[in-house]
Structures are given as C-alpha cells and as structure tokens.
C-alpha positions in Angstrom: -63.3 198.6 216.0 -65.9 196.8 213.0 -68.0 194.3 214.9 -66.9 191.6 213.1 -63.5 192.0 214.8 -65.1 191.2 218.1 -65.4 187.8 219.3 -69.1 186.9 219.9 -68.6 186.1 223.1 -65.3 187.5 225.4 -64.8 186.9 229.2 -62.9 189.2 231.0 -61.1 188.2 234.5 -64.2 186.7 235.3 -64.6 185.7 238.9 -67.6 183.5 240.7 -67.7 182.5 244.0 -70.6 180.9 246.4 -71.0 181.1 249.8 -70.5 177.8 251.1 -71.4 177.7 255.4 -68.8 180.6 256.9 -66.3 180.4 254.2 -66.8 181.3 249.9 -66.1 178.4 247.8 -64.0 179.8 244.5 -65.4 178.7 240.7 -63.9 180.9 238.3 -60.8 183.2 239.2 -60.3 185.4 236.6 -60.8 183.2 234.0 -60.8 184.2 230.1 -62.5 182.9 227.0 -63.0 184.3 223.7 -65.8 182.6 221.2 -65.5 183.7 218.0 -68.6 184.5 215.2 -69.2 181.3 213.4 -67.0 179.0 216.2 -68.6 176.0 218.1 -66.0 174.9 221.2 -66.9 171.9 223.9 -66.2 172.4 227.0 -64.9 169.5 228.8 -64.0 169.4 232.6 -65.3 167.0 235.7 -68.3 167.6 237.3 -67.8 170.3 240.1 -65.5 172.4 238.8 -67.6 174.9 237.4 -69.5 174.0 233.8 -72.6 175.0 234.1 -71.5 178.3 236.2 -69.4 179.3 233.2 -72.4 178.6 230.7 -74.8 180.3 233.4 -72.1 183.7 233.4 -71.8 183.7 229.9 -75.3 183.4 229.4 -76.0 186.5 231.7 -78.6 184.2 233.6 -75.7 185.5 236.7 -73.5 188.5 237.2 -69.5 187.6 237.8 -68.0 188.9 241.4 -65.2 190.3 239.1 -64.6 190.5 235.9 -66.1 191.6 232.3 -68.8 189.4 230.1 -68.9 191.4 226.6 -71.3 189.7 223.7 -70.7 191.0 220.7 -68.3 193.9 222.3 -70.8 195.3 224.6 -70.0 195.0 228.2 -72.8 193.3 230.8 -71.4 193.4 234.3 -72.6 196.9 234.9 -76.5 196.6 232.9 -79.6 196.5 235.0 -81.6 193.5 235.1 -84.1 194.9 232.5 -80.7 195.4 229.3 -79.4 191.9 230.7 -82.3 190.0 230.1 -83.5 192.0 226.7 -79.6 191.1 225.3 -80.3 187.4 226.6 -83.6 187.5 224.7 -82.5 188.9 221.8 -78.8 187.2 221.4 -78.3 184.1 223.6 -80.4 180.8 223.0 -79.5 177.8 225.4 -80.1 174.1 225.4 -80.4 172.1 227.9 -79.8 167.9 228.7 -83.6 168.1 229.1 -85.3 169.8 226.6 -87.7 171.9 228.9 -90.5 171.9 226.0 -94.2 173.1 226.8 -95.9 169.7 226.8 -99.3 171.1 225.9 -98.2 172.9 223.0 -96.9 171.2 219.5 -93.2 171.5 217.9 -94.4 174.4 215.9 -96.1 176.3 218.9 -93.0 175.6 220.9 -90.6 176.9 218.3 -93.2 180.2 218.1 -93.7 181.0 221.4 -89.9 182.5 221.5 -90.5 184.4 218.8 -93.9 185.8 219.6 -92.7 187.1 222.8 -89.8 188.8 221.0 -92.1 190.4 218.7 -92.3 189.1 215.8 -96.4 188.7 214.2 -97.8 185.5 214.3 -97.5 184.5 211.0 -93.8 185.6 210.5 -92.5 183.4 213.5 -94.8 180.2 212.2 -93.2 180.3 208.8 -89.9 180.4 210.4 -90.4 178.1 212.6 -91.6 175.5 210.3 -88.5 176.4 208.1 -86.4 175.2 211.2 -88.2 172.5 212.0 -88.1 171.3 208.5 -84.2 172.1 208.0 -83.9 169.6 211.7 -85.5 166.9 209.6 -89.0 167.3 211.8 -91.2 168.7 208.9 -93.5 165.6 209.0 -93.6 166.2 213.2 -95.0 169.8 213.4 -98.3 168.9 215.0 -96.9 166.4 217.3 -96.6 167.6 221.0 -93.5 166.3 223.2 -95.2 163.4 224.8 -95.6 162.1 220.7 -92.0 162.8 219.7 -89.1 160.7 221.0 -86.0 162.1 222.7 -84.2 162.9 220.4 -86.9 165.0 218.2 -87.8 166.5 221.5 -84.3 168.0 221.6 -83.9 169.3 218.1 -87.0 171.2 219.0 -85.5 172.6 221.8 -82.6 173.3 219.5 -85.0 175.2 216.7 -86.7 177.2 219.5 -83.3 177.9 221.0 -82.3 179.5 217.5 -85.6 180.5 216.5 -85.1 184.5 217.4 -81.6 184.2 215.5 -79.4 184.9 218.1 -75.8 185.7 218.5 -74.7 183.0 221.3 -76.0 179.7 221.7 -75.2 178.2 225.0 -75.4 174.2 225.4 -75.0 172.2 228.7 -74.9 168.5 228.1 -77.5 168.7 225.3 -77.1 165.0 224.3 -76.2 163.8 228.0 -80.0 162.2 228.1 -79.6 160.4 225.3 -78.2 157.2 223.6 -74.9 157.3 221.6 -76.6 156.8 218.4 -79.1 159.8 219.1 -76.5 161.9 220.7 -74.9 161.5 217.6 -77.8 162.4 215.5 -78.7 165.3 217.5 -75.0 166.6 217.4 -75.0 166.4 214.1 -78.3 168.8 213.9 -76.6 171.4 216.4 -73.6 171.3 214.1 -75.6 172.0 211.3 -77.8 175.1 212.6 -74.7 176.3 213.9 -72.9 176.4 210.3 -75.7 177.0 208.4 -77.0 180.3 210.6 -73.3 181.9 211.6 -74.1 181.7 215.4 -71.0 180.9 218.0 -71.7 177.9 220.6 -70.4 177.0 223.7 -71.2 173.2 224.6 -70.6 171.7 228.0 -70.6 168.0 227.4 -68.9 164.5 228.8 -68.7 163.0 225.6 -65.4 163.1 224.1 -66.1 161.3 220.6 -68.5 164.8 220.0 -66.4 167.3 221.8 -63.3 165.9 219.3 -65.4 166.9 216.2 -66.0 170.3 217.2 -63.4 173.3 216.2 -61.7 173.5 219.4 -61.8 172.1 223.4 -61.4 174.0 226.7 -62.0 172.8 230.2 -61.6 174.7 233.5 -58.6 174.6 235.5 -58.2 175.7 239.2 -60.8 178.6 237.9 -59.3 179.3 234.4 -60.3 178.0 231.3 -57.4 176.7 229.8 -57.0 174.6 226.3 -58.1 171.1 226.3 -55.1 168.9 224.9 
C-alpha cells in the first residue's frame, strides 16, 4: 500500500485501563480513530472520560492494554522503548494548555533546542526556527524569553517548537484552555495555519465548542469508543 493511502495516525481496538484500589477502571475499550495526512479533528468529551489518555496513547507517551497504534502505517504496540520514543521524536509534536517553555532560554532558543537534539546543525535549526516564528507573527519577539512575552505568544512558541522537527502528528490537549476567548481565538487561528500550510494531521482535545466547530471534523469518547461528535 503507497503511504499516502495510510492515515497518519490509525488506532486499532485500542484498550486502556488503570488500576483503581482492587478493581481496573476501563478508559478506552477497543476504540478506533483514523487521522488522515493534512486533517485537523477536536476532540470533545467531559472531563473523565478519557481525553488526555487517548492523546497520551496516540502520542506513544503510553502503551494500550490491547489494541494497535500505527503512525504513518507502522505498528507501535510491540517497539521497545528506544523505536517508541525516536518515532515520537521524529513524528509527533504535542501542545499543551501550558506551554512548558524553558524560561531561561529565548523564543528562538526554545524553538532550536528540539531541533538540535534531533540533529539538525546549529545554524540549520536557527534559520528554521526564526522562519516559524516569523510565519506565527513573532518575528519582532525572537530575543524575548517567556517571562517577556504574553500568553498567548508564549503558546505559539510552544506551537513552532512543537512543529519545529516537521513532524507527522501533532497532538494538542486544551491548547487555548489557559487563555482568553479573544487569544484562544488568535492562537487557534495560528495552529490552523501551521497545520495547513505544513501538511501535518492534528488531534485537539479542547472544551471550546466555537473552535472545535471550525475544525474539519469532531469526535468525543463514548463508553470507551470514539464515536462522531454530532
């Protein structure tokens, strides 16, 4: 099968479960997604019921009970530790509500860092990182450590370093949950872009139903399934 012909992102029977005192407490029973090159999909469900464990399985940051996790066709149940978090380097970015930058380090060095450790010399991963950061509308900001940028800057930073190694996947959990609705829409707006300009697939978990309505499609989970969102 021609890679393109794979979704970026396909979950298999997936089960998760937590052991909860003497008993297991069921999140995902044998649920299913498919997230296809170029798509961005919300995901909408209560708190509880199992958000950030589906981000955290599809993101390989932890293994399913049951169940298949392919990226880009290539099945991850089964990898060691070391292919698992060399594929999550290499083709998953994630943001986060808080934007987790290194406060002693500027935009540009925060955006570089990711890059660096992937490999990339110096000079290559400063000139694409000041390429995103200028495509985000934070050009005039490169020099500027978190503590000197407001929230929302902070958290198109987080979304240029998230993108900065060009990955397949990017995985967002309430990404403009910290934030007023004029800036969440702002910063929406920016993840929307990178998103279409660079080809990637997202999956964002958010409470905001003006933004999840402007994205291609919306799930939520459902007694451990993810099911379409209506």
């Amino acid at each position: 099968m021609e890679e393109e012909q794979h979704p970026a992102l396909y979950l298999s029977k997936v089960e998760r479960r937590y052991r909860q005192g003497d008993g297991l407490l069921e999140i995902l029973r044998g649920a299913d997604f498919a997230l296809w090159p170029g798509e961005l999909v919300a995901l909408v469900a209560p708190s509880g019921t199992g958000k950030s464990t589906l981000l955290h399985v599809a993101g390989l940051l932890e293994r399913p009970d049951g169940g298949e996790v392919y990226v880009g066709g290539l099945p991850t149940a089964q990898m060691d530790d070391a292919g698992r978090t060399r594929l999550r380097r290499e083709e998953i970015g994630f943001v986060y509500q808080f934007h987790h930058l290194l406060p002693e380090f500027s935009a540009l060095e925060n955006v570089v860092m990711p890059q660096l450790i992937g490999g990339l010399p110096k000079e290559e991963a400063r000139e694409r990182a000041k390429q995103l950061l200028g495509f985000l509308g934070l050009g005039e900001r490169l020099s500027h450590r978190p503590g000197e940028l407001s929230g929302g800057e902070q958290q198109r930073v987080a979304i240029a370093r998230a993108v900065a190694n060009a990955p397949r996947l990017l995985m967002a959990d309430e990404p403009t949950g910290n934030l007023d609705p004029q800036t969440a829409g702002h910063v929406f707006a920016t993840l929307t872009a990178i998103v279409r300009a660079s080809g990637l697939s997202a999956l964002v978990a958010t409470h905001n139903l003006d933004l999840a309505a402007r994205m291609d499609r919306r799930v939520t989970i459902r007694d451990g399934l993810v099911v379409p969102l209506a």
